[in-house]
N, C-alpha and C positions, 0 to 999 in steps of 0.2 A: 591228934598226935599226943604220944603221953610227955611226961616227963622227964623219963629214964633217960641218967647219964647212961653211956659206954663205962664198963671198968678199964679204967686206962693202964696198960701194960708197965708192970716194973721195969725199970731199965737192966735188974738183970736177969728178969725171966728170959729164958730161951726156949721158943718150941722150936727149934731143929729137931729134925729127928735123924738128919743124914750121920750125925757125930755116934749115935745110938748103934748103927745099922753098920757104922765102921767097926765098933767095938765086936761087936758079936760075928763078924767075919772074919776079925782077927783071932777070936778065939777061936771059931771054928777052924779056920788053919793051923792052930796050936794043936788040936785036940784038945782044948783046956775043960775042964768042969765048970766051969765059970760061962760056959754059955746060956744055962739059966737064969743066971741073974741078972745076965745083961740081957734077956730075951723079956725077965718080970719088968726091966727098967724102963723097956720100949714100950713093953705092953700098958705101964701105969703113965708114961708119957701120951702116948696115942689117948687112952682113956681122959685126960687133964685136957687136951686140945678139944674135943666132944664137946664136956663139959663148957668148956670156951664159947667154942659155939651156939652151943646152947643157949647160953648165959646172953650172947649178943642182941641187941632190940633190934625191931624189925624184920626176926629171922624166922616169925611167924607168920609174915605178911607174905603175901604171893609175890612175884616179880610184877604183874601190873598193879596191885596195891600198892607197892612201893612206888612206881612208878607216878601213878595218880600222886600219893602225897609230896614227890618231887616236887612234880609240875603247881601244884597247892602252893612248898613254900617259895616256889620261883615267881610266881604272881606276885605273892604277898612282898617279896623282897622288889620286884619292881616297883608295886604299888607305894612302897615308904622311899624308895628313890626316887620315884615322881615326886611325892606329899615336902621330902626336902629341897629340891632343886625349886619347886614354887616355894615355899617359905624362904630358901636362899634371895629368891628374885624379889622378894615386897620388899624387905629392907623399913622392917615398921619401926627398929630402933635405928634412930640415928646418934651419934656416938658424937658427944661435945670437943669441939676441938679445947686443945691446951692453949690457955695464952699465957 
């Protein structure tokens, strides 16, 4: 499994695309000229969300590759829940009372 963070989304990116798709219906009702640039605005949105995609880790991996690596770190995570719950139980330091 590599390293690679997720790019973690800005709080104020927005991929909606329904506010996009409102725009361009409204103009279209208008007749306005202005439905190309709300049609370029969708189209450079749509294109940005791809790239998104793209960019995501593990989105080259098949659904059972991903799957298999699941099941990997769900072992591993139980295995260190084991390994602590026994070191919880020896209790190799004992703790001096205060007098």
């Amino acid at each position: 499994m590599s390293g690679v963070q997720p790019n973690i989304e800005k709080e104020g990116d927005d991929y909606s695309l329904l506010p996009l798709v409102h725009d361009i219906i409204k103009c279209m009702d208008k007749d306005s000229q202005d439905v190309h640039q709300e049609l370029a605005k969708l189209k450079t949105k749509i294109q940005e969300a791809r790239e998104q995609i793209s960019n995501m880790p593990g989105i080259d991996s098949s659904p059972s590759e991903q799957q298999q690596q699941l099941a990997t770190l769900r072992e591993q995570v139980r295995t260190k829940n084991q390994l602590l719950q026994k070191y919880k139980s020896l209790c190799m330091f004992e703790v001096p009372k205060a007098s």
